[in-house]
N, C-alpha and C positions, 0 to 999 in steps of 0.2 A: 550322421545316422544314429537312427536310438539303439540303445540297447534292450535287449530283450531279456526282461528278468522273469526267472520261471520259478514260480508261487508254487503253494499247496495242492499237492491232490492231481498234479497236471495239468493246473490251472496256467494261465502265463499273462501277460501285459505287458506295455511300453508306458511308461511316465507322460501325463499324470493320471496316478488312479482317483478313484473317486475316495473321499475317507469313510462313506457306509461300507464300502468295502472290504475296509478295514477290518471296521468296527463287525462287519459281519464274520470275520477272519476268525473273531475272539469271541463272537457268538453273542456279544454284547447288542445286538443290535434287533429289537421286538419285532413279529411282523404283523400288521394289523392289516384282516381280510376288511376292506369298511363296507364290502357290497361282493355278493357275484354277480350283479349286474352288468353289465356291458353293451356299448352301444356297437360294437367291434362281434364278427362272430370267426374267428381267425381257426383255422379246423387243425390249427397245433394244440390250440389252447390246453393247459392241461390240467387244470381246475375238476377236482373231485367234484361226484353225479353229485353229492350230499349239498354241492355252495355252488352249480353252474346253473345261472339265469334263478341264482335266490338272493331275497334282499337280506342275508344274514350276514352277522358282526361276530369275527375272532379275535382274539390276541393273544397270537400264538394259537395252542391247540385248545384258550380257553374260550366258550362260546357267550358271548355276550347278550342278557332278555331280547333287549330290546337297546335302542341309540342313548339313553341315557341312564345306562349299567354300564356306569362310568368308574367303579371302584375297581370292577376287575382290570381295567385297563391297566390302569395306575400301580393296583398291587400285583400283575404281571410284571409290569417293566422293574418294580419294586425287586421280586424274585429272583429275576436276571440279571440285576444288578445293570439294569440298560442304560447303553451311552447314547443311544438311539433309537429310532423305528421308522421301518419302511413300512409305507401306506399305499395295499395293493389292495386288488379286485378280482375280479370283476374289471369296473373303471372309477376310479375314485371321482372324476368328477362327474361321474353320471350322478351323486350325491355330493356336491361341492358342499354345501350349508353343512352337514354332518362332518364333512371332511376338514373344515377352517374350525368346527366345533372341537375335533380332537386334537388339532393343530395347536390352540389357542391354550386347549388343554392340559395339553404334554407340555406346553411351553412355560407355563406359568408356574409348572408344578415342581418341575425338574432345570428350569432353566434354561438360560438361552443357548447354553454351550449344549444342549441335547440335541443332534443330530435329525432331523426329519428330510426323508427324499420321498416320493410317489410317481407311481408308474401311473401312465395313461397313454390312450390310442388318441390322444386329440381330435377325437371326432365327436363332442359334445363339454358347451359348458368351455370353454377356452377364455372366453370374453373373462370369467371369475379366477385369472390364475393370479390377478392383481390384491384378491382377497384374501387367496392363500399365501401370496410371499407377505404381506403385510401382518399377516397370523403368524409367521415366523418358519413358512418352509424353506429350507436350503437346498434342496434338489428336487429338480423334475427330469423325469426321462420320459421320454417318448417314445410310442411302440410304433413307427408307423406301417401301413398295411404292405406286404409285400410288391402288392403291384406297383405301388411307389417307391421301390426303391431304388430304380434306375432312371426316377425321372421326378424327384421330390416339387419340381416346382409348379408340378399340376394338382398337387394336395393343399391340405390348409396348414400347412407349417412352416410357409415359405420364410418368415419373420421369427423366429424363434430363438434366437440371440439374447440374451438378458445381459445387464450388468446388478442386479441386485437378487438372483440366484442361478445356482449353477443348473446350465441346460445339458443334458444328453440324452442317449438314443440307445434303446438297448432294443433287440431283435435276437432270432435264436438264429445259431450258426448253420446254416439250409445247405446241406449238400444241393450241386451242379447250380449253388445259384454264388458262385462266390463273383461274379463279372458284377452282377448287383448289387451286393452287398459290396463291395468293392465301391462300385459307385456313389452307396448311400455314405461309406466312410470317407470322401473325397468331397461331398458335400458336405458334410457335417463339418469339418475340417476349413472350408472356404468360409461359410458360417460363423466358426469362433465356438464351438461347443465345445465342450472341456473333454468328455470323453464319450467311449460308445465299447458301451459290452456287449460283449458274443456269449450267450449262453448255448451249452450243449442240447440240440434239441432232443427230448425224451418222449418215449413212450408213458402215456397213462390209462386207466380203465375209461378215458371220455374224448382221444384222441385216436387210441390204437387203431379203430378201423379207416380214418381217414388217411393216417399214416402209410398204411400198408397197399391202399387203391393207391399210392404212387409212389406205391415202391420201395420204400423205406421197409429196413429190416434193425431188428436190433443188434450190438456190437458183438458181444459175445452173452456167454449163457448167464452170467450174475448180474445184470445191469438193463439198464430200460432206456438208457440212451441209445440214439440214432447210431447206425455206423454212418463213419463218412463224416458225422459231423463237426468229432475234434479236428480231424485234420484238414476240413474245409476252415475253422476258424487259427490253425497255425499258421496255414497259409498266408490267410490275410492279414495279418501281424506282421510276417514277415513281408507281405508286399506293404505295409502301411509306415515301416520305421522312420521312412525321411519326412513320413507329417507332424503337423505340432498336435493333435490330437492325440489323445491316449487310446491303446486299445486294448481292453480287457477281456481274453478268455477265460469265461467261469464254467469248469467241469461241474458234471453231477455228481464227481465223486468230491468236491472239494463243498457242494450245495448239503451232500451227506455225512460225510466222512470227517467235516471241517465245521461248519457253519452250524447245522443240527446237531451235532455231537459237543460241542463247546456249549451251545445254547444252551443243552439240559444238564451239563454238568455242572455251568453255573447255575442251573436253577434248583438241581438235584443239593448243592451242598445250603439251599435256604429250609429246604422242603422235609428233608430225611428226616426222619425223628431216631431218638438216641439208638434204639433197639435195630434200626437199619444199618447195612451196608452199601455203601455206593460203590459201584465196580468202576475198571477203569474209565468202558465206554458211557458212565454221567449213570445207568442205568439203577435201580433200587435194589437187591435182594433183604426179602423178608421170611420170615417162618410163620406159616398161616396153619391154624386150625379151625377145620367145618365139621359141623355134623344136622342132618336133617332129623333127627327125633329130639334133640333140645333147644331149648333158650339159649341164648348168649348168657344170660344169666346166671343158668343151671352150669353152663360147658361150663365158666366161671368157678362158680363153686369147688367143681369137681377137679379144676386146675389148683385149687385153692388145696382143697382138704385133701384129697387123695393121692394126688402129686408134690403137696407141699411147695408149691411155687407162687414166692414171693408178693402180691399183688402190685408190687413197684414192675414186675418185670410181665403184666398182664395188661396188652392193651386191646379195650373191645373199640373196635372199627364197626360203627352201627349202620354207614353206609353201605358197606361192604357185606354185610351180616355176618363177618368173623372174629377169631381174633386172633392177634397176632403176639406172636414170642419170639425175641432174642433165638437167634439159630442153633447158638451152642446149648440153649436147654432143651429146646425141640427135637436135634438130635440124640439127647441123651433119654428122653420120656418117647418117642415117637411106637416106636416097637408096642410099647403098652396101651397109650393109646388105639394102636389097632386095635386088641385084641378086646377092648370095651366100643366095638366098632364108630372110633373116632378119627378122621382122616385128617393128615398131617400135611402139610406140603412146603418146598422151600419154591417162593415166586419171585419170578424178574420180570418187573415194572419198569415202567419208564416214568420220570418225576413232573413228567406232564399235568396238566389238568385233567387232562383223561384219561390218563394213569394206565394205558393201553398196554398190555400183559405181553413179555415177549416170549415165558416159558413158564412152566409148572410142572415143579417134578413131586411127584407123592415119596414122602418118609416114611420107614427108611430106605434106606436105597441099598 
C-alpha cells in the first residue's frame, strides 16, 4: 500500500508524480494559453470571458501579436528562469501546426532537458500527437468528458498508452461523482498511464452560473473553490493507494499560494529595477509621481531644480506617463509635492507583463 504524501497548500499525491509538477511547485514551469479555442464546451471550464472561444496566444500573462511573436515567448520563459512549459487552451490541438511550431521551438532553444506537457479533450486532431512527441513533447494529459468517465471505452481514448511519452489524465475533483472518477482512476491504471490529477474544481466569472444550477456552492468566504471538492479528491487517493498509478491532488490554494507566487518572484527578481522593492509575496513596490497640468519633462525638471534630486534616482516610465522615485526620497519630498499640487503615491504591482496594480496608497500618509 502507497503512502500518502501530503504537499503544499493542501495539495497531497501517491507516487509517481508527474515532474511539471514539480517544476510547477518552484514556479519554474511557463504557462503558454496557445488558443481559447476548444472543440470540448465542458460548463466548468473556467477560462477568462477575455480568452473563451478566442484564438489568442499567452505566455504567462504576456499577450502575444499574433503565432509568430515568438520572442516574447522565449524572453518570458527567459524571465522565469523556466525549466519548462505547460501548453493549454482552449485545446491545443485544435491548433496542433502552431502547437509542434512552439514545441520545436522551446526545444531547440532551451534544450531537450526543458520540460513540455499539454492538456487536451482528445476530441480533435489526435491522429497529429505523433508530430508532437517527435517535436519533443514529454507529457500529454487528457481531459476526457465527464460522461465518460464511468465508461472510457465508449470514447476515443480507448488506446492511449505510449512508450515514447508520458500519458495522463487530469479532470477536476466533482463532488457526488467520486464512484466515476473513481472508475476513470481504475481505468487509467489498467492502461499503464503514469498519473492522474484531481484539480480542485473552482469557481470563475465564465463558469459561476453553471455551477450554481447544480448546486455547487463555494467553500468558505475567501476562496472560489467548490466546497466538497478537496474532500471528494482525498477520498480517492485514499481509495486509490494499492494501484500503481499516482494520484495527484492539486488545491487552488497550492495553484495560488505556490505556483503563481513562486512564478512571479522568480520573475519579479529578472524584472525590478534598482529603485524597486520586491516584497515577499514576488509583488513590486514603487514610489510614483503624477500630475495632470505638466509634462513628464517639466515634473522632471522640477524634481531636478526645486527638490534637488539627483537625476540617477529619476526614472520617467513613458508607458505609464509617470515617474518613478526610490521610496525613501519620496517620502521625505511627498508633503511638498502636495502643496505645489503634485500627487505622490507608494504602488504594489505585480512583476507581470501586465503589471496588474494590487494597491495604491497616496503620500504622505
Amino acid at each position: 500500500m502507497k503512502e500518502i504524501i501530503h504537499w503544499l497548500n493542501d495539495s497531497s499525491y501517491t507516487k509517481p508524480l508527474s515532474p511539471a509538477c514539480n517544476m510547477c511547485a518552484n514556479g519554474s514551469k511557463m504557462v503558454v494559453l496557445i488558443t481559447g479555442l476548444c472543440p470540448s464546451t465542458c460548463f466548468y471550464c473556467p477560462l477568462s470571458k477575455r480568452k473563451i472561444g478566442k484564438d489568442l496566444i499567452f505566455a504567462d500573462e504576456w499577450k502575444l501579436e499574433n503565432e509568430d511573436d515568438t520572442e516574447k515567448l522565449i524572453k518570458e520563459a527567459e524571465l522565469i528562469k523556466a525549466t519548462g512549459a505547460g501548453i493549454t487552451g482552449g485545446d491545443p490541438l485544435f491548433v496542433w501546426k502552431r502547437t509542434k511550431k512552439y514545441i520545436s521551438l522551446l526545444k531547440n532553444h532551451f534544450g531537450s532537458k526543458f520540460h513540455i506537457h499539454l492538456y487536451t479533450s482528445g476530441l480533435k486532431n489526435t491522429d497529429n500527437i505523433d508530430d508532437l512527441v517527435s517535436a519533443g513533447l514529454d507529457e500529454i494529459r487528457f481531459h476526457p468528458l465527464p460522461t465518460l468517465w464511468e465508461n472510457m471505452e465508449k470514447g476515443n481514448l480507448k488506446n492511449i498508452s505510449r512508450n515514447d511519452v508520458d500519458v495522463a489524465i487530469e479532470i477536476p475533483a466533482m463532488p457526488r461523482m467520486e464512484k466515476e472518477i473513481l472508475s476513470l482512476i481504475k481505468w487509467a491504471d489498467q492502461h499503464n498511464l503514469k498519473w492522474i490529477n484531481l484539480n480542485e474544481l473552482e469557481f470563475s466569472e465564465t463558469n459561476a452560473e453553471e455551477l450554481k444550477k447544480r448546486g455547487f456552492t463555494v467553500k468558505d468566504d475567501i476562496s472560489s473553490a467548490v466546497k466538497g471538492s478537496q474532500e471528494t479528491a482525498i477520498k480517492l487517493i485514499e481509495f486509490s493507494k494499492d494501484l500503481e498509478i499516482g494520484v495527484h491532488y492539486c488545491s487552488s490554494s497550492f495553484k495560488d499560494g505556490i505556483q503563481l507566487r513562486n512564478r512571479i518572484k522568480r520573475r519579479a527578481k529578472s524584472v525590478a529595477k534598482g529603485h524597486e522593492i520586491i516584497t515577499k509575496e514576488g509583488t513590486i513596490l514603487n514610489g510614483i509621481v503624477l500630475t495632470s497640468d505638466k509634462t513628464l519633462t517639466q515634473l522632471n525638471s522640477i524634481l531636478m531644480d526645486k527638490f534637488e534630486i539627483d537625476e540617477k534616482h529619476i526614472f520617467l516610465n513613458k508607458d505609464k506617463n509617470r515617474i518613478e522615485l526610490p521610496l525613501f526620497i519620496l517620502e521625505k519630498i511627498a508633503l511638498n509635492l502636495k502643496k505645489q499640487n503634485i500627487q505622490s503615491y507608494l504602488i504594489e504591482e505585480y512583476p507581470t507583463a501586465d503589471a496588474l496594480e494590487v494597491e495604491k496608497i497616496p503620500l504622505p500618509l
